[in-house]
C-alpha positions as CSV (number, residue, x, y, z in Angstrom):
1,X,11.2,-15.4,6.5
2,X,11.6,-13.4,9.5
3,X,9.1,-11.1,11.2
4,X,8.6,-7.4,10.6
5,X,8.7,-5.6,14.1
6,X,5.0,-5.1,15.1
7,X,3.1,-2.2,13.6
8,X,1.9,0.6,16.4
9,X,-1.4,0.5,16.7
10,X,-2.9,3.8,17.9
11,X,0.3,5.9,16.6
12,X,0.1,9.3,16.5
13,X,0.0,11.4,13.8
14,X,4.6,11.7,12.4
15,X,5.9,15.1,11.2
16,X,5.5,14.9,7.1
17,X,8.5,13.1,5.8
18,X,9.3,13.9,2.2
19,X,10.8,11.1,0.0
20,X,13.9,11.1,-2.7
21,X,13.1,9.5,-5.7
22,X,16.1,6.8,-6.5
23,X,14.8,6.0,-9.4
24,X,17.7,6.2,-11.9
25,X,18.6,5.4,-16.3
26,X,18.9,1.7,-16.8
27,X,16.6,0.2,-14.2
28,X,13.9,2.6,-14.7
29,X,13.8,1.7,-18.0
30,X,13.7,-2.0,-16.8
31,X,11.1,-1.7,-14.7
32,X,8.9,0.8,-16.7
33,X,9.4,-1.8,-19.7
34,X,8.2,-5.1,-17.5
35,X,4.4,-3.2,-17.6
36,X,2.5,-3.3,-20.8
37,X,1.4,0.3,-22.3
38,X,-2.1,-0.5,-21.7
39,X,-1.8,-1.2,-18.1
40,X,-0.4,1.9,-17.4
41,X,-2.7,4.3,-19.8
42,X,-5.9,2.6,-19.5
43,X,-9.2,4.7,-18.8
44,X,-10.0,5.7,-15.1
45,X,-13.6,5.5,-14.1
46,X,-14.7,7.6,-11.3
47,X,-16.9,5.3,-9.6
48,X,-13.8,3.5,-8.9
49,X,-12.4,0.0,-8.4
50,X,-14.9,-2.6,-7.7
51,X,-13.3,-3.2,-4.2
52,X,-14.3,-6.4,-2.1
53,X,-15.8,-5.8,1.2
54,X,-14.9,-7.8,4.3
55,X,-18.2,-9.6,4.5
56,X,-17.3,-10.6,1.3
57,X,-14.3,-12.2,1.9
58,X,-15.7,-14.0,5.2
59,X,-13.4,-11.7,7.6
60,X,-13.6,-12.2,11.2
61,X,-15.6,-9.3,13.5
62,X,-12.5,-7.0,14.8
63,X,-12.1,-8.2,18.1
64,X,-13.1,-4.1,19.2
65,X,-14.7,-1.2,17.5
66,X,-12.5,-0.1,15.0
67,X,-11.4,4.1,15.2
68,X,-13.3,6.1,12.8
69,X,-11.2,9.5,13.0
70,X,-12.4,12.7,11.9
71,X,-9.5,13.5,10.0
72,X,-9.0,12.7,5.9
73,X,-5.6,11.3,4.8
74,X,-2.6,13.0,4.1
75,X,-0.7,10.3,1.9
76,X,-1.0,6.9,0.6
77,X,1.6,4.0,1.8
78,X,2.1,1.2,-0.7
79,X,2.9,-2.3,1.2
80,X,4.2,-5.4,-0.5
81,X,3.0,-9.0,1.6
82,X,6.3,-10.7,1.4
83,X,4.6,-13.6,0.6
84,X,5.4,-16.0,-2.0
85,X,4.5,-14.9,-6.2
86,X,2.1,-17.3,-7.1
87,X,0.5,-17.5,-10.2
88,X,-2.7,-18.2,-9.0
89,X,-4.8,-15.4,-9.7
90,X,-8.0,-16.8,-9.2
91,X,-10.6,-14.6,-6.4
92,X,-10.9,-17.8,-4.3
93,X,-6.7,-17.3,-3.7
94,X,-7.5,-13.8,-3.0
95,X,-10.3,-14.4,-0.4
96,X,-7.7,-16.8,1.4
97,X,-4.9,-14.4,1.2
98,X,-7.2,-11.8,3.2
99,X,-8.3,-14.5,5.7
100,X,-4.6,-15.4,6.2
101,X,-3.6,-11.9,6.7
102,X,-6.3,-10.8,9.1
103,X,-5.9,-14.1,11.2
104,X,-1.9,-13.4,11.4
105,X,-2.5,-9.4,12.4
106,X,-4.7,-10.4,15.4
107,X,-3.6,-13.6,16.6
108,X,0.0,-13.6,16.3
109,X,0.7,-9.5,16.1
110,X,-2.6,-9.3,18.6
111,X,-4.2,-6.1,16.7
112,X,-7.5,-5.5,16.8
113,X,-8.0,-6.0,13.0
114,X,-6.4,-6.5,9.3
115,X,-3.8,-3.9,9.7
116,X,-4.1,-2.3,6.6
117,X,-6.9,-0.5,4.8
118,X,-6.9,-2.2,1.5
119,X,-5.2,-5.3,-0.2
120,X,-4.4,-5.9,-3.7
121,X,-4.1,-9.5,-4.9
122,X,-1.8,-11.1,-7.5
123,X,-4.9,-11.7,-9.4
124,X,-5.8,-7.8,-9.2
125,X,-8.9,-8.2,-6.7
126,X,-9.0,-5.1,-4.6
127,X,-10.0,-6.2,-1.1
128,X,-11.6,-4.4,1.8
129,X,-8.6,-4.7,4.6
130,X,-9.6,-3.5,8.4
131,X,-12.8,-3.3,8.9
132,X,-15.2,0.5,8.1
133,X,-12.2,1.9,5.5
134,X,-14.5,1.6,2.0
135,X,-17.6,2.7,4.3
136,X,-15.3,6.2,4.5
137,X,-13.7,6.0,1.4
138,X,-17.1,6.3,-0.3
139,X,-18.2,9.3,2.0
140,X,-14.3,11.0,1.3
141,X,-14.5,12.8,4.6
142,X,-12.8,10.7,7.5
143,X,-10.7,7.3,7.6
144,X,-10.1,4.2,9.7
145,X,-7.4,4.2,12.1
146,X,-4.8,1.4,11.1
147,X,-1.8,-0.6,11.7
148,X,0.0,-0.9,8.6
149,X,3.1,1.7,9.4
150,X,4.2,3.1,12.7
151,X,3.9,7.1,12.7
152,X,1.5,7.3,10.0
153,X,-2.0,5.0,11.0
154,X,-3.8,8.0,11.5
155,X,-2.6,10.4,8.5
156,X,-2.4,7.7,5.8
157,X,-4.1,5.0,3.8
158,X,-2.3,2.3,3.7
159,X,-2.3,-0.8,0.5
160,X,-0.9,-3.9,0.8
161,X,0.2,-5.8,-2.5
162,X,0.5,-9.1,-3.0
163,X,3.6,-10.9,-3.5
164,X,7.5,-10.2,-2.6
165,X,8.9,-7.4,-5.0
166,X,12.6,-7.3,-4.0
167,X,13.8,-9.0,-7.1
168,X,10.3,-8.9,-9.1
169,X,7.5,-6.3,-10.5
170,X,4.3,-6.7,-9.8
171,X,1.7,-8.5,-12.7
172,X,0.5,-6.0,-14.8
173,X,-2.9,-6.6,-13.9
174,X,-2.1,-6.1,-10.1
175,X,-0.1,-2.6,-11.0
176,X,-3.3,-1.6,-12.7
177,X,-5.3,-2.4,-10.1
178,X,-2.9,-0.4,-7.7
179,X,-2.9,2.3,-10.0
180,X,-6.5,2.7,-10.3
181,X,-7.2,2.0,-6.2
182,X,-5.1,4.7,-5.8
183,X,-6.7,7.2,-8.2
184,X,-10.0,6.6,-6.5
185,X,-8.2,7.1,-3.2
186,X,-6.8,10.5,-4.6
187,X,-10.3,11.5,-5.9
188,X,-12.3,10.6,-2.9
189,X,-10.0,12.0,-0.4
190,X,-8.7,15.5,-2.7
191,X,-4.9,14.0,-2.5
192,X,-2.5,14.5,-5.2
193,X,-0.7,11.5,-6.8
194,X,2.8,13.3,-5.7
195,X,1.1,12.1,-2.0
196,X,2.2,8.1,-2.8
197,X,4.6,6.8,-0.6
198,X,6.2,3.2,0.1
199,X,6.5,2.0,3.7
200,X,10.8,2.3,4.1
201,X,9.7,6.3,3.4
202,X,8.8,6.7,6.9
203,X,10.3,2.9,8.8
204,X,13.4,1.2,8.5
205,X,11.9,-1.6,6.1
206,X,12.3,-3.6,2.7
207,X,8.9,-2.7,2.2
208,X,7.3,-2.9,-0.4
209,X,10.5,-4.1,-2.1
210,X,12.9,-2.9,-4.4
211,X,11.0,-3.0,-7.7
212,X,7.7,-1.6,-6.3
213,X,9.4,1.1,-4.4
214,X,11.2,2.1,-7.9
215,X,7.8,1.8,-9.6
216,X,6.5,4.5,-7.5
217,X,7.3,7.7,-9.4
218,X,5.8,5.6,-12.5
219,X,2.5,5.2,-9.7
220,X,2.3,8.6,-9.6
221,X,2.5,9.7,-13.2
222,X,-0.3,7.2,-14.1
223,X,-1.8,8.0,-11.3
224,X,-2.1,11.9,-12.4
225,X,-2.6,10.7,-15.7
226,X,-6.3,9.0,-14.4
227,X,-6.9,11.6,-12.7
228,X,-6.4,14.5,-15.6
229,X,-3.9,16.6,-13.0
230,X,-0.6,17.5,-13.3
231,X,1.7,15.9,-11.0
232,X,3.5,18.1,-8.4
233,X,6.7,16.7,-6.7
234,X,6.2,17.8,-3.0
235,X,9.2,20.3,-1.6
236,X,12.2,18.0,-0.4
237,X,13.0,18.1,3.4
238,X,16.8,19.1,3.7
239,X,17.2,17.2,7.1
240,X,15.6,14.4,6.1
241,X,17.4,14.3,2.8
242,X,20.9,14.7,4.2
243,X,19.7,11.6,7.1
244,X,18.8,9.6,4.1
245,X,22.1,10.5,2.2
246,X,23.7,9.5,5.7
247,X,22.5,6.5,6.5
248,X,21.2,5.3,3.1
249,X,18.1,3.6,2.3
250,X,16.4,1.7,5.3
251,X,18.0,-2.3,5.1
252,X,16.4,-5.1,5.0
253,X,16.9,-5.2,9.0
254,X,12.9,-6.0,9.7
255,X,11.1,-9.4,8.2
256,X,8.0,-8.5,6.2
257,X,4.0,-9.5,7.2
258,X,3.7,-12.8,7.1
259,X,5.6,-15.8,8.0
260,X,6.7,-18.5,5.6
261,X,4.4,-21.4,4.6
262,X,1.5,-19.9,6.1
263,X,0.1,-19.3,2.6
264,X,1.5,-20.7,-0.7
């Protein structure tokens, strides 16, 4: 597995990028029938996710203060690991997987932190990523500065998931546990579920895959649907639609987060 191109760490704030939905007949179907009913339509609970801090998970100190910006998040950027689909879904696999991750983003990528704000294991355990970001979830008025997409670390919060989705949907469970991080993102920060976005929205990546990136418009309906709103597709960007239309989807030209065999 190659490398994905290093994240930017304090980027500034990108224009707002719209996305096409490319979800189309036959796969959607597909991919909307790989998740059981239930997954998708169960109950959301507005205290939220029981989300795993870092302590928790025995993460490292940041090797600086970590950037608490005054600003609330525009969107949310869904993130797939690239690492391998195990089937073991135990918390003990999780707590590794966030270890493994953190120790990659600042000794290989040399970032202050875990790039991202939150991960979301195999096993559906939602994990505290860098450092501060459930401290401001809770209070809903300000984020953590990040590293998890170039242009948007300071307008966005950004989830990793688990497992390479290229070829494969996520486990039920984990969607579920997206699905409902992601409604008590919405709630906490006043974002609409139309505000989900994968990572090749906004940089020429694979991320978060294939079959996550066409689960996304699905995200946003059960997302809505936990939060008892309707769900508003945001205005379409000529210019950025006719690039996209140009050039096609982003390729698979960048590697993913972490390299091969450093957790199977």
């Amino acid at each position: 597995m190659t490398l994905r191109a290093p994240h930017q760490q304090p980027a500034p704030a990108a224009g707002r990028y719209t996305r096409r939905s490319v979800l189309t007949g036959a796969f959607a179907l597909a991919t909307a029938a790989a998740l059981p009913v239930a997954a998708a339509g169960r109950a959301y609970s507005a205290a939220g996710p029981d989300i795993i801090a870092c302590a928790t998970w025995g993460a490292r100190a940041a090797s600086e203060p970590v950037v608490v910006l005054a600003n609330r998040p525009e969107r949310i950027v869904v993130h797939h690991t690239a690492t391998a689909n195990v089937t073991d879904y135990t918390k003990q696999r999780a707590f590794a997987l966030a270890r493994a991750i953190q120790t990659y983003h600042m000794d290989a990528q040399g970032w202050i932190d875990t790039g991202q704000h939150f991960t979301v294991s195999r096993g559906a355990f939602v994990m505290e990523g860098r450092h501060s970001s459930l401290a401001e979830l809770r209070t809903g008025t300000r984020q953590v500065r990040a590293a998890h997409c170039v242009g948007q670390n300071t307008v966005s919060i950004g989830i990793e998931n688990e497992g390479t989705y290229t070829s494969e949907t996520p486990p039920a469970a984990q969607y579920a546990a997206l699905a409902d991080l992601c409604a008590h993102i919405c709630d906490q920060y006043g974002l609409p579920a139309s505000e989900i976005y994968g990572h090749r929205d906004f940089n020429a990546t694979s991320c978060p895959g294939d079959r996550l990136y066409a689960l996304l418009p699905t995200l946003r309906k059960d997302v809505a649907t936990r939060l008892g709103t309707p769900l508003s597709e945001p205005e379409e960007d000529p210019v950025w639609d006719l690039v996209r239309q140009a050039t096609g989807r982003p390729a698979a030209t960048l590697g993913e987060y972490l390299p091969a065999g450093l957790l199977r």
